[in-house]
C-alpha positions in Angstrom: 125.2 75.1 -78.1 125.2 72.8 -74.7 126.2 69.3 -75.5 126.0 66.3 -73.7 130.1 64.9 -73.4 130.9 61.8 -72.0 134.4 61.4 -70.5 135.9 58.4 -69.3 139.2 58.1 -67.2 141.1 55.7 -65.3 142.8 57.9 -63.7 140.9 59.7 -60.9 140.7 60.2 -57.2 142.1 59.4 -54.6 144.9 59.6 -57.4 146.8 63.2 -57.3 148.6 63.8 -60.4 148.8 66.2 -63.4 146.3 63.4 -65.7 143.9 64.0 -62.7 144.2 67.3 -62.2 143.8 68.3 -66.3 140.4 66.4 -66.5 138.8 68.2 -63.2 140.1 71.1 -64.0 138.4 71.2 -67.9 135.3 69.2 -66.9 134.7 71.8 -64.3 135.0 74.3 -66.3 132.7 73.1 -69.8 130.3 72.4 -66.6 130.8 76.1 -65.8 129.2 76.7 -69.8 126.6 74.9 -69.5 127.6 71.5 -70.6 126.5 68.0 -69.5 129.4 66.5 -68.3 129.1 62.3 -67.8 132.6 60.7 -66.4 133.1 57.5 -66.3 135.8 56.9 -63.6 136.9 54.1 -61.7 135.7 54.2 -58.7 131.8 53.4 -60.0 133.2 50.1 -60.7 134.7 47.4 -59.0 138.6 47.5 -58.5 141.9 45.6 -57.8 144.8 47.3 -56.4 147.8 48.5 -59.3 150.6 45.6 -59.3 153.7 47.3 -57.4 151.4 50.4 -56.6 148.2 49.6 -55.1 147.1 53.1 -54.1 145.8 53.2 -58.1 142.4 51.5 -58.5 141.9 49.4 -61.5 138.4 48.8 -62.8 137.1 44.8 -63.7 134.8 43.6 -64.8 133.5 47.5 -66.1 132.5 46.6 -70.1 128.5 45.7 -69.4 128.3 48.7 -66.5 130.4 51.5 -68.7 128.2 50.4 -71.8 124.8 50.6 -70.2 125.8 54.4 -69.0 126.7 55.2 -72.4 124.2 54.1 -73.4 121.7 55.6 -71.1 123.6 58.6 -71.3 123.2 58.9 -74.8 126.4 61.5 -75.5 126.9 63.5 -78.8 131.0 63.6 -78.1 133.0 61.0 -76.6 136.9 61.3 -75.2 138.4 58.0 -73.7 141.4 59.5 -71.6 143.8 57.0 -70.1 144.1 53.6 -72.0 143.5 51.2 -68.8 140.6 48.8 -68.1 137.7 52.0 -68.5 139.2 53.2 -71.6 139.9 49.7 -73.3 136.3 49.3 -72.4 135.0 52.6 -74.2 137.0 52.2 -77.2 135.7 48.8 -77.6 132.1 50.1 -77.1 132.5 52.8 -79.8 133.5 50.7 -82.3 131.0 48.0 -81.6 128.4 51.2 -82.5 130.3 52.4 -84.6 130.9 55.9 -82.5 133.5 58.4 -83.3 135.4 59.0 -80.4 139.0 60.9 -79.4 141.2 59.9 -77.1 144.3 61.8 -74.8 148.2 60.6 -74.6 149.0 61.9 -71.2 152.0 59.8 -69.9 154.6 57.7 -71.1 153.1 54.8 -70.4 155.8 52.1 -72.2 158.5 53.5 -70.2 156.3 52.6 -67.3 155.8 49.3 -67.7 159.2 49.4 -68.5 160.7 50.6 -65.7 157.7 48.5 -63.2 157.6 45.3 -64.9 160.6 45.3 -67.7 158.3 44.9 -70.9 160.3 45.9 -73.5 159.4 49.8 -74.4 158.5 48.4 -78.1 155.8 46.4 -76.9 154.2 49.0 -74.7 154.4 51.1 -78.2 152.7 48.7 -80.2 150.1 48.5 -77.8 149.5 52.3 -77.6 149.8 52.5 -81.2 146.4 49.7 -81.7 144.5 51.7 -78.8 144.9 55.3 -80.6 144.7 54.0 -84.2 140.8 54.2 -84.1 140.4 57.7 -82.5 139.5 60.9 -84.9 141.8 62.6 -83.0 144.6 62.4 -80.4 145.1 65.1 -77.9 148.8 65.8 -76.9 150.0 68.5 -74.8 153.1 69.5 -76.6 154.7 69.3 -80.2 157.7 67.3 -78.8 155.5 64.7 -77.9 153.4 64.3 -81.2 157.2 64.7 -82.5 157.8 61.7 -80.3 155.2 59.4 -80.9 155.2 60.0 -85.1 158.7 58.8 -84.9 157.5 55.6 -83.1 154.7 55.0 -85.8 151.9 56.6 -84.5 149.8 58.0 -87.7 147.2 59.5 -85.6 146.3 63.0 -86.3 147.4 64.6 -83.3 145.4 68.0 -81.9 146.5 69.9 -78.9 145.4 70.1 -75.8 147.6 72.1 -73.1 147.8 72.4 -69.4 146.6 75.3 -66.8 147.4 76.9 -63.2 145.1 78.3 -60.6 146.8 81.4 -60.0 144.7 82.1 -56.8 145.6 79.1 -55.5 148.9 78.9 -56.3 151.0 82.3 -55.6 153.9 83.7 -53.6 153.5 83.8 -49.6 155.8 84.2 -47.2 158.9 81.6 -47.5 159.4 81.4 -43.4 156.7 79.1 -43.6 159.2 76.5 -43.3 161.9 76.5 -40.8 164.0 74.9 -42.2 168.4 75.5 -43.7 168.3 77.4 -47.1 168.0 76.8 -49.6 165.3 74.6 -50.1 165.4 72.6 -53.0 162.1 71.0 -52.8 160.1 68.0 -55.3 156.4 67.6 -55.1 154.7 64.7 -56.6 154.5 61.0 -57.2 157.0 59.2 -54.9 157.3 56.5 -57.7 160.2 55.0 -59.5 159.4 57.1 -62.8 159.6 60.3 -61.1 163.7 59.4 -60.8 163.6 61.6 -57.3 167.1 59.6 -56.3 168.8 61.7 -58.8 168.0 64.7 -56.9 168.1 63.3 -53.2 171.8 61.6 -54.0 172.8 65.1 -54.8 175.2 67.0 -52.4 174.1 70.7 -52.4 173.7 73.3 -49.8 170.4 73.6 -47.8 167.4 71.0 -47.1 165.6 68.7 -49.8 162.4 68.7 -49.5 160.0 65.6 -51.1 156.1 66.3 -50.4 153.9 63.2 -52.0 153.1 60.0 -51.4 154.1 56.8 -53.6 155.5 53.5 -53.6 158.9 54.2 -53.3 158.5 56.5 -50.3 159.4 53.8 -47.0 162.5 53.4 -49.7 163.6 56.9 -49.9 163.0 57.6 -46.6 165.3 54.9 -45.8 168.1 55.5 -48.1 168.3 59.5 -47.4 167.1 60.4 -44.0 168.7 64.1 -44.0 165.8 65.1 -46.9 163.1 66.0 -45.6 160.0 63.5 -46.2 155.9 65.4 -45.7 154.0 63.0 -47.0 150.9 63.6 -49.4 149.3 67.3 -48.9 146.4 69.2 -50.6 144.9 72.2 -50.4 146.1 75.0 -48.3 148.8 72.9 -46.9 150.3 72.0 -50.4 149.9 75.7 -51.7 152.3 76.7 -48.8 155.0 74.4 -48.8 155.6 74.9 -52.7 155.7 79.0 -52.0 158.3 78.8 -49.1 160.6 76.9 -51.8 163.7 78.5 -53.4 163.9 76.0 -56.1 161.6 73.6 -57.4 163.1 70.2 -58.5 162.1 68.4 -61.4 164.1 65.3 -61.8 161.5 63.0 -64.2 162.6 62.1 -67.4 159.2 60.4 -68.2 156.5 62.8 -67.8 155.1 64.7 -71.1 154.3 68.1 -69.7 154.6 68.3 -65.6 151.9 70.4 -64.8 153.9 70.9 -61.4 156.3 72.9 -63.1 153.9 75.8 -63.8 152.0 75.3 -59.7 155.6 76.4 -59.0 156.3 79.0 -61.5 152.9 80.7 -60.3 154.1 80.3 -56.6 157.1 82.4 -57.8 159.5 79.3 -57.4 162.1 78.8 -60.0 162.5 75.4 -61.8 165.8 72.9 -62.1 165.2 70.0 -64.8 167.0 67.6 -67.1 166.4 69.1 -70.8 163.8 66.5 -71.4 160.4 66.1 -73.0 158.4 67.9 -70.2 160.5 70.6 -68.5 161.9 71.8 -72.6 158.1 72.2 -73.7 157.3 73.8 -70.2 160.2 75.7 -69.7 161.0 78.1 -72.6 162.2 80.9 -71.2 166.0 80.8 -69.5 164.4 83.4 -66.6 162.2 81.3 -65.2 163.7 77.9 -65.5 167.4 75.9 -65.7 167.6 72.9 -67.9 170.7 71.0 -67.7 172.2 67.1 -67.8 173.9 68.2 -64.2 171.0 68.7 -62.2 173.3 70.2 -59.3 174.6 73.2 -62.3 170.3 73.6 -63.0 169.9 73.8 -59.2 172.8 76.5 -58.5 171.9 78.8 -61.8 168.0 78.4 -61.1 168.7 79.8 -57.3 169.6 83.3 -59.4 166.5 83.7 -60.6 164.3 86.7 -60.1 160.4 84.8 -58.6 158.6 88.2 -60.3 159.4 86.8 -63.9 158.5 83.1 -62.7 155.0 84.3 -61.8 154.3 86.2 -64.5 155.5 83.8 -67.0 152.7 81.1 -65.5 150.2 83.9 -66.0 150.3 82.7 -69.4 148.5 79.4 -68.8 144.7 79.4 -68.0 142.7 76.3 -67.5 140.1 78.6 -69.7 142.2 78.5 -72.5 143.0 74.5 -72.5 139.1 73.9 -71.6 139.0 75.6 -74.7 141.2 73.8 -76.9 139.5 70.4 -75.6 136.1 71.6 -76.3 137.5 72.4 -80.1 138.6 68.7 -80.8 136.4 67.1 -79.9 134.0 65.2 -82.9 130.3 64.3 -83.3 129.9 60.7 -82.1 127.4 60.2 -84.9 130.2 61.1 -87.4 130.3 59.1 -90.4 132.7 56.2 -89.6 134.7 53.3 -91.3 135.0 51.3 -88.1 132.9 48.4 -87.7 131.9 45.5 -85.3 133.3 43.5 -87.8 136.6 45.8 -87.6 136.6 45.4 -84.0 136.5 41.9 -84.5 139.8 41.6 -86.5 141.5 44.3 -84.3 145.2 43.0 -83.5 147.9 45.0 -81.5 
């Protein structure tokens, strides 16, 4: 059975990240079975610039635009991804038609605000906990993180929904693609205050550090450590490369709920180094593939040792098939039987 599934993200391109890269990755592939894929993404809309990170587009304005193509489109499952402008906007359109919808926890987005704009973490919570009450279903990547977010209130019923690799993308090559000291300790990603890169580029190890991405922080960093190594965004081939001629991939967020990263790196053969946080615990279970530890420089040193065989086949594991599959299995009939009505929407309160 083909259906018609309508998707709606504010997270999309030019953004580069693991939210980004989940969505195109499993819309691509329920296309691939015949679905009818409608996302609703930002840049259909007008935008404004992120504060404090205007690369990120924010959509204005959307509600009347993103509720005529829902309604045009007519979809029989609905999944509101990110819980910016677009989503705010679908959720408010499904309960106004009293549409069952689910909805995705992808980042820790309290901590953000936190960290960006000091809202208290408990207010970003209360706010995450009204925008996901409604949905059927919440999609989380990992156990910890359900674990996480029931302990905050959250009475959602949480499904899962994990992450993929391209393994013929990603793979081992040769490492002399880089001349540069060993060992190469490199970090690919958002150059952003949540990614916590100083705790790896304030390190003193042997070798070169290596930061590929772009971000807000970057001029900063670049600044504050000029003997690491700064490339700038990459994609593609380029990108591929640089995280195969690595001897140890760098993970130094203690924010992100899964790091799809981590397993780009494992299938390039490159061993991880983490903090033993949400993220890098759910990703990395297996002690030959990965080094969790509070002292990132004794997770750098023991992750070195590391045999690159047993990193690639342990990301052999993870198929973007498999998680397209899980999605697909979540999602509800839009035409369910609901509760919600305008007049709930009405009396909604954070």
């Amino acid at each position: 059975m083909t259906l018609r599934i309508a998707f709606i993200t504010d997270a999309w391109h030019p953004q580069i990240n693991g939210v980004v890269t989940t969505i195109q990755n499993t819309c691509t592939t329920l296309e691939k079975s015949g679905h009818q894929i409608k996302l609703i993404t930002p840049d259909q809309f007008l935008t404004i610039p992120c504060p404090s990170y205007p690369s990120i587009r924010l959509a204005i304005g959307c509600y009347r635009k993103l509720s005529q193509q829902l309604t045009e489109f007519n979809p029989q499952r609905i999944h509101i991804a990110t819980e910016g402008p677009l989503g705010l906007a679908a959720r408010r359109y499904c309960l106004k038609h009293n549409l069952a919808f689910t909805t995705s926890f992808h980042t820790l987005f309290a901590e953000y605000i936190n960290l960006r704009f000091r809202i208290p973490i408990s207010v970003g919570y209360s706010f995450l906990r009204w925008f996901h009450r409604p949905a059927v279903k919440v999609m989380v990547a990992t156990q910890s993180v359900e674990s996480d977010l029931k302990s905050r209130g959250f009475k959602s019923h949480f499904v899962r929904w994990s992450r993929g690799v391209n393994p013929d993308f990603y793979y081992p090559r040769a490492e002399d693609y880089l001349s540069l000291p060993r060992p190469i300790s490199m970090f690919v990603g958002r150059v952003a205050i949540e990614k916590n890169i100083d705790a790896f580029l304030c390190l003193d190890i042997p070798g070169t550090k290596v930061v590929v991405g772009d971000g807000p922080q970057l001029k900063e960093l670049k600044e504050k450590y000029p003997e690491a190594v700064f490339v700038g965004f990459l994609s593609g081939e380029p990108l591929a490369r640089h995280m195969a001629a690595a001897d140890v991939f760098v993970f130094p967020s203690r924010t992100d709920t899964f790091g799809i990263v981590l397993l780009d790196a494992l299938a390039s053969g490159v061993p991880v180094a983490a903090f033993p946080v949400t993220g890098p615990l759910d990703v990395i279970t297996s002690d030959k593939v990965g080094k969790l530890d509070e002292d990132l420089i004794t997770a750098i040193t023991e992750a070195l040792k590391l045999d690159p065989n047993d990193c690639r086949n342990f990301a052999m594991n993870y198929s973007w098939a498999n998680c397209t599959e899980q999605f697909f299995n979540n999602l509800v009939p839009a035409f369910e039987d609901l509760t919600v009505s305008e007049s709930h929407l009405a009396t909604e309160r954070p």
